[in-house]
CHARMM internal coordinates of N, CA and C (Angstrom, degrees):
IC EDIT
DIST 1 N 1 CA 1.4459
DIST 1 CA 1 C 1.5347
ANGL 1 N 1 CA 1 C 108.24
DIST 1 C 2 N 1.0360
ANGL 1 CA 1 C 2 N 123.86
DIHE 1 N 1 CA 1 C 2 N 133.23
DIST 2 N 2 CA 1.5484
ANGL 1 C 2 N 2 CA 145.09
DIHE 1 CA 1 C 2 N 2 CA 166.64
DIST 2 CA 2 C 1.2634
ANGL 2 N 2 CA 2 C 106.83
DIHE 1 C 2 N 2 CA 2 C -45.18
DIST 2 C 3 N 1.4203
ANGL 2 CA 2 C 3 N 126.00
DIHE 2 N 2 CA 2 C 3 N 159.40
DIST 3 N 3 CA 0.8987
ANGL 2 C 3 N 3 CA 145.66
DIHE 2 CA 2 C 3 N 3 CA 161.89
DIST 3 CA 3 C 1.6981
ANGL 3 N 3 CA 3 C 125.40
DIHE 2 C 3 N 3 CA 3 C -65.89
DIST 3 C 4 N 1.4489
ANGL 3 CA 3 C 4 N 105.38
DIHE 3 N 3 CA 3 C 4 N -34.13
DIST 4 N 4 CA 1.2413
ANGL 3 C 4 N 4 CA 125.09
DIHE 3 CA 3 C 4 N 4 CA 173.35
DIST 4 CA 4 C 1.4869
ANGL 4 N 4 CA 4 C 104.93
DIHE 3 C 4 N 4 CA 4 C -93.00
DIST 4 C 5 N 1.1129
ANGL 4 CA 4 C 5 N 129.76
DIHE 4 N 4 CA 4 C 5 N -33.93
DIST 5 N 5 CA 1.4195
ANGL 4 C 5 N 5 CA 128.29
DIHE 4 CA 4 C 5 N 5 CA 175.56
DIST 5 CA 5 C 2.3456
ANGL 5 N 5 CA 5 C 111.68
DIHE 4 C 5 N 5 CA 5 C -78.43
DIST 5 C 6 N 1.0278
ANGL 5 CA 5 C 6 N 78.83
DIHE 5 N 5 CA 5 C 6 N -0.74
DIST 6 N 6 CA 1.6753
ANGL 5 C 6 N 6 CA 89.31
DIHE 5 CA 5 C 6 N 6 CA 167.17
DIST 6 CA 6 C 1.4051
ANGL 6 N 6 CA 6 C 120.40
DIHE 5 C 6 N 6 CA 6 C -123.04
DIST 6 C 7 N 0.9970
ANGL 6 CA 6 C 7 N 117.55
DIHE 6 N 6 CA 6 C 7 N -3.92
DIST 7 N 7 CA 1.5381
ANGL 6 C 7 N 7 CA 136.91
DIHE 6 CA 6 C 7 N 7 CA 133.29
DIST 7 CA 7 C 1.4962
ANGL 7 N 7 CA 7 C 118.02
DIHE 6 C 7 N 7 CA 7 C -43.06
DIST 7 C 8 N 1.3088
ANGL 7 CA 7 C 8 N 99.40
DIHE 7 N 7 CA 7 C 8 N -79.89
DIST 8 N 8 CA 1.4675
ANGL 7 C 8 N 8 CA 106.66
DIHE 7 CA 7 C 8 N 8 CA -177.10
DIST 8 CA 8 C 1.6651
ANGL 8 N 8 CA 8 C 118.75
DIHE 7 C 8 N 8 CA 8 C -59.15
DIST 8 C 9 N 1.6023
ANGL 8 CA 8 C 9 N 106.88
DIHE 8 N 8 CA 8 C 9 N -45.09
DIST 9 N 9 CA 1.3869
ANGL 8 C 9 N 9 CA 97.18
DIHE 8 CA 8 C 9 N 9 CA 157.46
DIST 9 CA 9 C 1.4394
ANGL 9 N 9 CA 9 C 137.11
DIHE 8 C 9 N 9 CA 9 C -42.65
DIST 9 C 10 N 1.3537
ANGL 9 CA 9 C 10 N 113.86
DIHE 9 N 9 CA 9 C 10 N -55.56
DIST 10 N 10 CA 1.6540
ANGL 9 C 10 N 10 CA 114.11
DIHE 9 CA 9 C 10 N 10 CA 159.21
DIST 10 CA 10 C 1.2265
ANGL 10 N 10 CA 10 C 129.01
DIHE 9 C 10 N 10 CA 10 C -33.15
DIST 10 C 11 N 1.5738
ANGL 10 CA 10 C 11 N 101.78
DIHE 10 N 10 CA 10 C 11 N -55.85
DIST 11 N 11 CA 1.7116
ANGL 10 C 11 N 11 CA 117.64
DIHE 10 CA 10 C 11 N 11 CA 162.55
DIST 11 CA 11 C 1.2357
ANGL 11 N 11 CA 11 C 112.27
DIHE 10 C 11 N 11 CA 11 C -31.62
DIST 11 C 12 N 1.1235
ANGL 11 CA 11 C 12 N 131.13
DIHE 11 N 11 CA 11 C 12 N -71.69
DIST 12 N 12 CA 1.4214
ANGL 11 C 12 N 12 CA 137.71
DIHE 11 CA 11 C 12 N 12 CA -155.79
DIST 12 CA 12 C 1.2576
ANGL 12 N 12 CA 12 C 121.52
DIHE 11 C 12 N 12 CA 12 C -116.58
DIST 12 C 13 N 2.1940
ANGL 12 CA 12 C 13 N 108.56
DIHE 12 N 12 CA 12 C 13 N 18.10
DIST 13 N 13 CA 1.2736
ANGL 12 C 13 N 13 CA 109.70
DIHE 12 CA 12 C 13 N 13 CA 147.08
DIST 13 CA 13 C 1.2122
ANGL 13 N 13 CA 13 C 127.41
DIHE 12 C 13 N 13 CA 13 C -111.71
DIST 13 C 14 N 1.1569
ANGL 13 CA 13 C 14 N 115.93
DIHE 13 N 13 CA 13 C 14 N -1.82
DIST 14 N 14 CA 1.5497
ANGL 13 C 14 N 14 CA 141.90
DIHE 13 CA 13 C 14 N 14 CA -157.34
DIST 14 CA 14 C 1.5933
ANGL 14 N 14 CA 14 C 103.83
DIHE 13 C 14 N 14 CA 14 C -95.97
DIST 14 C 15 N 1.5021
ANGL 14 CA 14 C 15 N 100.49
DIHE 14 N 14 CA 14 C 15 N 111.90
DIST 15 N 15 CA 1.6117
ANGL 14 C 15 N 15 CA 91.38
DIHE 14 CA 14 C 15 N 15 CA 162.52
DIST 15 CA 15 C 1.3286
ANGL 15 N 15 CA 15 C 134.09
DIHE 14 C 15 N 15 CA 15 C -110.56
DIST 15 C 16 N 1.5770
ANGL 15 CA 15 C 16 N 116.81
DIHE 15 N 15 CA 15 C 16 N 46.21
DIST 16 N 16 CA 1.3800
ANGL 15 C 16 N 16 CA 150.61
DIHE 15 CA 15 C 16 N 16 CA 140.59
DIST 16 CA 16 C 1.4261
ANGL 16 N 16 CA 16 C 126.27
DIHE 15 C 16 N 16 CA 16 C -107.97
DIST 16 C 17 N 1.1919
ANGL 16 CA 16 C 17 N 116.73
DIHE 16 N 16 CA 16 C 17 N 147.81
DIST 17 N 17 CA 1.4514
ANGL 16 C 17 N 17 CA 109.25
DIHE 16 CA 16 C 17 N 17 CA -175.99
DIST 17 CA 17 C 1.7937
ANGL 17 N 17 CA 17 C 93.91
DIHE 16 C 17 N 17 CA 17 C -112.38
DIST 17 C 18 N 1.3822
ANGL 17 CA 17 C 18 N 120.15
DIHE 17 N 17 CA 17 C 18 N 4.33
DIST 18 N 18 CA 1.3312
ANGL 17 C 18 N 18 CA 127.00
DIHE 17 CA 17 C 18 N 18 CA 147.26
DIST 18 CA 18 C 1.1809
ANGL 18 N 18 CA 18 C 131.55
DIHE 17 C 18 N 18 CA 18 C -19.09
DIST 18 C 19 N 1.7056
ANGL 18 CA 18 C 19 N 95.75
DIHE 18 N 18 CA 18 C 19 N -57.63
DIST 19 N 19 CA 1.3525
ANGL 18 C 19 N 19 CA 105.31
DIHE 18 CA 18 C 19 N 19 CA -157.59
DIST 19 CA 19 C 1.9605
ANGL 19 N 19 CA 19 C 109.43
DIHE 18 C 19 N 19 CA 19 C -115.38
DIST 19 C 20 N 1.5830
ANGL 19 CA 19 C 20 N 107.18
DIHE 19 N 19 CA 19 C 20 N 28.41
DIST 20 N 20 CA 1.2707
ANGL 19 C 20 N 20 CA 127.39
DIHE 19 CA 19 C 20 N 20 CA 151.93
DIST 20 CA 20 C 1.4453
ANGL 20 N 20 CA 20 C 128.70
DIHE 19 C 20 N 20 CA 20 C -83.46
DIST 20 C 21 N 1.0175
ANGL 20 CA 20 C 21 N 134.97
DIHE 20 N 20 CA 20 C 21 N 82.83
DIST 21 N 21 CA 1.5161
ANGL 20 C 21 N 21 CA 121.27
DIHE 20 CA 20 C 21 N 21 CA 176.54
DIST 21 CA 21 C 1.6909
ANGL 21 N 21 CA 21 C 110.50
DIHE 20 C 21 N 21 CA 21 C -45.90
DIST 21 C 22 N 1.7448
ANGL 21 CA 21 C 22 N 86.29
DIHE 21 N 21 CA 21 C 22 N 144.44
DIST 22 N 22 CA 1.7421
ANGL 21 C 22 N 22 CA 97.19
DIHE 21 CA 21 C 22 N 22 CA -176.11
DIST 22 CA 22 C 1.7368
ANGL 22 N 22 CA 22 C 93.43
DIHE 21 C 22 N 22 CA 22 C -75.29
DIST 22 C 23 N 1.1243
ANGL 22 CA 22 C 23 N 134.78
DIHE 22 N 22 CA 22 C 23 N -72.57
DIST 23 N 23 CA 1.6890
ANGL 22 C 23 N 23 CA 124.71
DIHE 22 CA 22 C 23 N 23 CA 167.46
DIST 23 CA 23 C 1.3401
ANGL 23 N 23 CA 23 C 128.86
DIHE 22 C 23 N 23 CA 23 C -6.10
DIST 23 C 24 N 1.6732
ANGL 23 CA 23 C 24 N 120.08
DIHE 23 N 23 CA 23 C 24 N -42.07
DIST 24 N 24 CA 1.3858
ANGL 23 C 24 N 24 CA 151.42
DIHE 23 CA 23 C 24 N 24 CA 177.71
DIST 24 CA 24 C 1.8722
ANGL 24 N 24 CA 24 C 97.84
DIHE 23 C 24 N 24 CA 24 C -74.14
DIST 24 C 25 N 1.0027
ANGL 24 CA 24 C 25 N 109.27
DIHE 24 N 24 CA 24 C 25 N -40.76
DIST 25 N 25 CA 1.9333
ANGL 24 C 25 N 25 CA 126.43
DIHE 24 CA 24 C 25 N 25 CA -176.44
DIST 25 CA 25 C 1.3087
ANGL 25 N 25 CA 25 C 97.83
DIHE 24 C 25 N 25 CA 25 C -46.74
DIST 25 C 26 N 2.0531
ANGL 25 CA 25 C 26 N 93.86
DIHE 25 N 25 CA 25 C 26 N -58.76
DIST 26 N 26 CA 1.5025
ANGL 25 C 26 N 26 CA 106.06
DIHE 25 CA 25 C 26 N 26 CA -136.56
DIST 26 CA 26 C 1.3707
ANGL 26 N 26 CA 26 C 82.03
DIHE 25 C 26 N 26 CA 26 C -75.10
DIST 26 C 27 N 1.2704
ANGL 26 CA 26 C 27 N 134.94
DIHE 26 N 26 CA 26 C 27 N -71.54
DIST 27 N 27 CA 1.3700
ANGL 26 C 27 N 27 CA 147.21
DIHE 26 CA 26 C 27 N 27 CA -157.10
DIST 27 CA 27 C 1.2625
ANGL 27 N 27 CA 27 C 101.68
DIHE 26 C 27 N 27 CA 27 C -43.88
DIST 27 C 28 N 1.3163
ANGL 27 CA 27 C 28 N 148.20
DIHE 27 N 27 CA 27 C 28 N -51.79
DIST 28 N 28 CA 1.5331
ANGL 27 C 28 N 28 CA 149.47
DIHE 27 CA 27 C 28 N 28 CA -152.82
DIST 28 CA 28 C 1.9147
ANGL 28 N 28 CA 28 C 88.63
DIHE 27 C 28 N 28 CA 28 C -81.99
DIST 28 C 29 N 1.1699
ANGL 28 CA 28 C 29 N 125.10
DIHE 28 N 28 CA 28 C 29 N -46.19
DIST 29 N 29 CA 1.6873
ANGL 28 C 29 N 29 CA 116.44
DIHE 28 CA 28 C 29 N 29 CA -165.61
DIST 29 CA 29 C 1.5115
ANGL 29 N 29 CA 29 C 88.23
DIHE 28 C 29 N 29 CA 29 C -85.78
DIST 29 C 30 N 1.2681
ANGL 29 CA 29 C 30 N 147.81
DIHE 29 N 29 CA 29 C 30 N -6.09
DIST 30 N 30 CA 1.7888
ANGL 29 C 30 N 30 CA 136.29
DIHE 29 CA 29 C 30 N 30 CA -169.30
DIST 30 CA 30 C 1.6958
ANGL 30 N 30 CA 30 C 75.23
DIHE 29 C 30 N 30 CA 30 C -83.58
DIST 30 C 31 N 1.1235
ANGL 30 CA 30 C 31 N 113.35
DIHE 30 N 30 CA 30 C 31 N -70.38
DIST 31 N 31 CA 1.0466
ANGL 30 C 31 N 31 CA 121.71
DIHE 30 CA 30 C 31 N 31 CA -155.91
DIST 31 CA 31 C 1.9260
ANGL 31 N 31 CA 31 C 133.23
DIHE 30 C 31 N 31 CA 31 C -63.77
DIST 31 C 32 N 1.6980
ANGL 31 CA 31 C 32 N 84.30
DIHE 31 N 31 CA 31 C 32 N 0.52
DIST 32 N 32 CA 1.7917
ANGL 31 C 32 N 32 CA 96.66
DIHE 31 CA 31 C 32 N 32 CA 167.73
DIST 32 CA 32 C 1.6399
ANGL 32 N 32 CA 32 C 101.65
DIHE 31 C 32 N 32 CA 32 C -120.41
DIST 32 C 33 N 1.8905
ANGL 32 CA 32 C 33 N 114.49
DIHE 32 N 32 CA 32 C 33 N 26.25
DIST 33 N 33 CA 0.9690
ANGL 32 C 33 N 33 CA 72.73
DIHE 32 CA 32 C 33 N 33 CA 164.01
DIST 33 CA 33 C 1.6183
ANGL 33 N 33 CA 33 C 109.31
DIHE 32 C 33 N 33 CA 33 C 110.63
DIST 33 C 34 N 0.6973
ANGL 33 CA 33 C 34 N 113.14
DIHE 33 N 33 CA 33 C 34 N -30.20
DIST 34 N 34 CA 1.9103
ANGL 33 C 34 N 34 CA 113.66
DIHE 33 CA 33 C 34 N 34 CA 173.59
DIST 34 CA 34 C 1.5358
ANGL 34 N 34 CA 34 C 110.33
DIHE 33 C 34 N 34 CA 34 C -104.18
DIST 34 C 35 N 1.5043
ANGL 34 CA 34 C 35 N 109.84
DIHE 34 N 34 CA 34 C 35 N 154.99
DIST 35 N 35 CA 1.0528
ANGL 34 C 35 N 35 CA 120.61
DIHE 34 CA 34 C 35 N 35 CA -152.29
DIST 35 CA 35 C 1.4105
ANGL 35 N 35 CA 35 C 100.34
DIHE 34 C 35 N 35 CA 35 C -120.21
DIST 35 C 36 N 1.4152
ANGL 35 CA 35 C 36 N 108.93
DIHE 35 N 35 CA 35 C 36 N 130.71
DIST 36 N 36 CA 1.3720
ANGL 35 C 36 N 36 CA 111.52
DIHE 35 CA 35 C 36 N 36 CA -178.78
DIST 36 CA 36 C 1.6383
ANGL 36 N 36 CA 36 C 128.04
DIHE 35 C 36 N 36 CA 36 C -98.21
DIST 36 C 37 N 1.2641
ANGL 36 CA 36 C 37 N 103.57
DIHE 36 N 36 CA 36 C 37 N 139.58
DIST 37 N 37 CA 1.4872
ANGL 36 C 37 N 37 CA 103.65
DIHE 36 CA 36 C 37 N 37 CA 179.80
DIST 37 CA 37 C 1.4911
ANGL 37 N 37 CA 37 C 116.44
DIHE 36 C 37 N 37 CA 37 C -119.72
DIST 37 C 38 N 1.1339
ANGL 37 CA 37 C 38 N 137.82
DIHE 37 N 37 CA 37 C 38 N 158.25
DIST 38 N 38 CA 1.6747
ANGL 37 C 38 N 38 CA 136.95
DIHE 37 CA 37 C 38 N 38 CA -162.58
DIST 38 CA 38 C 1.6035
ANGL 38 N 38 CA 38 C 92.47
DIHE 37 C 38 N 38 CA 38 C -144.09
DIST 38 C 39 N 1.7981
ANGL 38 CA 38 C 39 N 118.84
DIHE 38 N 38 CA 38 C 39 N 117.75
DIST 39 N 39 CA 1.2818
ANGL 38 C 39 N 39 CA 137.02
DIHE 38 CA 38 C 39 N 39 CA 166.97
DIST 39 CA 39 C 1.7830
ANGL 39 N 39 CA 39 C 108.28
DIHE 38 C 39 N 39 CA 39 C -103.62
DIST 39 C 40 N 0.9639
ANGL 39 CA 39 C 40 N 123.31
DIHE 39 N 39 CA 39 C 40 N 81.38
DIST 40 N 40 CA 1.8589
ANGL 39 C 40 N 40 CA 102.15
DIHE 39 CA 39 C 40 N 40 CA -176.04
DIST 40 CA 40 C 1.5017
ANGL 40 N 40 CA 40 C 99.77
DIHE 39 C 40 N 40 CA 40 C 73.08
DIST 40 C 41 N 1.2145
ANGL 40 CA 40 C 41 N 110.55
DIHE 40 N 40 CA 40 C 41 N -131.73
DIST 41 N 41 CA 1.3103
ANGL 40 C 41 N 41 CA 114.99
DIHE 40 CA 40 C 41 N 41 CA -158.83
DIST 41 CA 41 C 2.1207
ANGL 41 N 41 CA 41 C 110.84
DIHE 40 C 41 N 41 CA 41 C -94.91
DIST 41 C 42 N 1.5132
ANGL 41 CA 41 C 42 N 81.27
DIHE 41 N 41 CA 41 C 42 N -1.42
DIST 42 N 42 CA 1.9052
ANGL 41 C 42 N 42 CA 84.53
DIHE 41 CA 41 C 42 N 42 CA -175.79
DIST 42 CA 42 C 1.4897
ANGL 42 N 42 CA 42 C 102.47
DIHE 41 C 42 N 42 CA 42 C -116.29
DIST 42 C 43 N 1.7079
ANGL 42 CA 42 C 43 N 81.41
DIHE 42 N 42 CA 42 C 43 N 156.00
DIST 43 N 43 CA 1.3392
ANGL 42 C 43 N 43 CA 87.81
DIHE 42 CA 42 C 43 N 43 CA -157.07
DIST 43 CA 43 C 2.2215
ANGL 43 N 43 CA 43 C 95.48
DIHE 42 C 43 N 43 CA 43 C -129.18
DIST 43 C 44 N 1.0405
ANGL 43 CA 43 C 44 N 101.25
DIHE 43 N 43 CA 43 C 44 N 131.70
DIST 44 N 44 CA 1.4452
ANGL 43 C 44 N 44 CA 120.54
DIHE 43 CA 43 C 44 N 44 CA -167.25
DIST 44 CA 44 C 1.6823
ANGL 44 N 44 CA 44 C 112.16
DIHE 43 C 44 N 44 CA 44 C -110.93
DIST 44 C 45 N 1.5288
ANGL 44 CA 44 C 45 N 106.37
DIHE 44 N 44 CA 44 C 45 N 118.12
DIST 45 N 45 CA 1.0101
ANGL 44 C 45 N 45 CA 111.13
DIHE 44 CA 44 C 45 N 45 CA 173.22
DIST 45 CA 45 C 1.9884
ANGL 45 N 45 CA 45 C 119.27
DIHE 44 C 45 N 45 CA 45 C -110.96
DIST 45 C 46 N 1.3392
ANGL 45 CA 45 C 46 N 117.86
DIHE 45 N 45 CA 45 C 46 N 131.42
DIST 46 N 46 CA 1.1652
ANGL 45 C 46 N 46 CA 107.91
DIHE 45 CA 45 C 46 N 46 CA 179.46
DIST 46 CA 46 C 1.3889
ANGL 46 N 46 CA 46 C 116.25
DIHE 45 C 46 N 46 CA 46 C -132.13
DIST 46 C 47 N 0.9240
ANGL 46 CA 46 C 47 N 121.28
DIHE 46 N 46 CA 46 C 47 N -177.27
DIST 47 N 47 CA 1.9806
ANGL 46 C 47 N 47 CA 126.80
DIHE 46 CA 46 C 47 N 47 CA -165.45
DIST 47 CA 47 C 0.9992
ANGL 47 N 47 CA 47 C 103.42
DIHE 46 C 47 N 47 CA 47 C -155.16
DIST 47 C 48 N 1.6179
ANGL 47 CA 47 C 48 N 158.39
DIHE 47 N 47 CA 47 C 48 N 132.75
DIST 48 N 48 CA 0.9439
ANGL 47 C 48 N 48 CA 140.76
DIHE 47 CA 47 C 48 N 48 CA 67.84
DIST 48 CA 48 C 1.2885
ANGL 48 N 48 CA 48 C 124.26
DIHE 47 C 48 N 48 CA 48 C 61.31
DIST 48 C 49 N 1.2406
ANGL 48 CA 48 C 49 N 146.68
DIHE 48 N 48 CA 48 C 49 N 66.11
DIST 49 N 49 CA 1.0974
ANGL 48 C 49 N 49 CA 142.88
DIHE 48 CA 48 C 49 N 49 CA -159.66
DIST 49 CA 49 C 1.7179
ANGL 49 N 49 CA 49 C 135.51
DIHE 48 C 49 N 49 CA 49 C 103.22
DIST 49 C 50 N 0.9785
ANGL 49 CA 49 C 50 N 81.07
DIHE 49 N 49 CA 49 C 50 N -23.49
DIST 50 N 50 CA 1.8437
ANGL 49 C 50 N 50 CA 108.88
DIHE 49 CA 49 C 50 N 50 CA 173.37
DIST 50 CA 50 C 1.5688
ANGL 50 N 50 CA 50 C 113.26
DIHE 49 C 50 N 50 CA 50 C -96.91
DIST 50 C 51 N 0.9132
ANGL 50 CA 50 C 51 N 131.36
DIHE 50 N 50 CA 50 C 51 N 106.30
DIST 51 N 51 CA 1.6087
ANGL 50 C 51 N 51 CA 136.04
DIHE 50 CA 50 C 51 N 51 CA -151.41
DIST 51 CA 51 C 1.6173
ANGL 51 N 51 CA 51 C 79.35
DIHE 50 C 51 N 51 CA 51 C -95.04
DIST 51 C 52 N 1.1750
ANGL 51 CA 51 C 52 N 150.40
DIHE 51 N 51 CA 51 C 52 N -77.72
DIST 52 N 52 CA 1.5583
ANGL 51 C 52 N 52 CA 147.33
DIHE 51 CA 51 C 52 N 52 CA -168.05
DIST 52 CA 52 C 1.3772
ANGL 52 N 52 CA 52 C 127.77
DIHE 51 C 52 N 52 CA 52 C -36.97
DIST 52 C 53 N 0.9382
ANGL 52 CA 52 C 53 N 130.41
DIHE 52 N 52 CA 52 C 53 N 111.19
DIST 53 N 53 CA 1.5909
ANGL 52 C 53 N 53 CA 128.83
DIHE 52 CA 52 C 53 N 53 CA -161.06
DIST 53 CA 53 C 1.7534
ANGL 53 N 53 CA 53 C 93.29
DIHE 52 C 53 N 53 CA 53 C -91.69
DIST 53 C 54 N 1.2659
ANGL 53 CA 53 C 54 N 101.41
DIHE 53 N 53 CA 53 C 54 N 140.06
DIST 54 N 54 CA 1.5983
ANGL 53 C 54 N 54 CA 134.08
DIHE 53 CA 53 C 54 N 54 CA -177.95
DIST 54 CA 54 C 1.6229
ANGL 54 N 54 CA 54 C 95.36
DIHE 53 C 54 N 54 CA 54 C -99.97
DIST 54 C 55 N 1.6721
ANGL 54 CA 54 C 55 N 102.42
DIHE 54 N 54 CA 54 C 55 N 112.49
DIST 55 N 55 CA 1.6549
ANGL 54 C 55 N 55 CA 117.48
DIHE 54 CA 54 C 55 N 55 CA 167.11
DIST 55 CA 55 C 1.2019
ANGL 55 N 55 CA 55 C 121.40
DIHE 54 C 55 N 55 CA 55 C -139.07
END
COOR INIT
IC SEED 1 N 1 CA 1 C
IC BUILD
């Protein structure tokens, strides 16, 4: 299993978002593909196709 595919497992076994690293966040959405943006302290991810902005 991948590194990114044990990511996502956590994601969607985990019923805390506690126990997600924000680093683990960033890396899994760089890596499908969305593009990140940094306002101050927030940080915005978007895609192409995905009308909902990720914050």
């Amino acid at each position: 299993m991948s590194k990114l595919e044990k990511i996502i497992s956590k994601i969607l076994s985990t019923n805390s978002d506690n126990n997600i690293k924000f680093s683990e966040l960033v890396n899994l959405l760089l890596n499908l593909g969305f593009e990140m943006r940094i306002s101050g302290s927030h940080h915005i991810f978007r895609k192409e196709g995905i009308f909902a902005k990720v914050n």
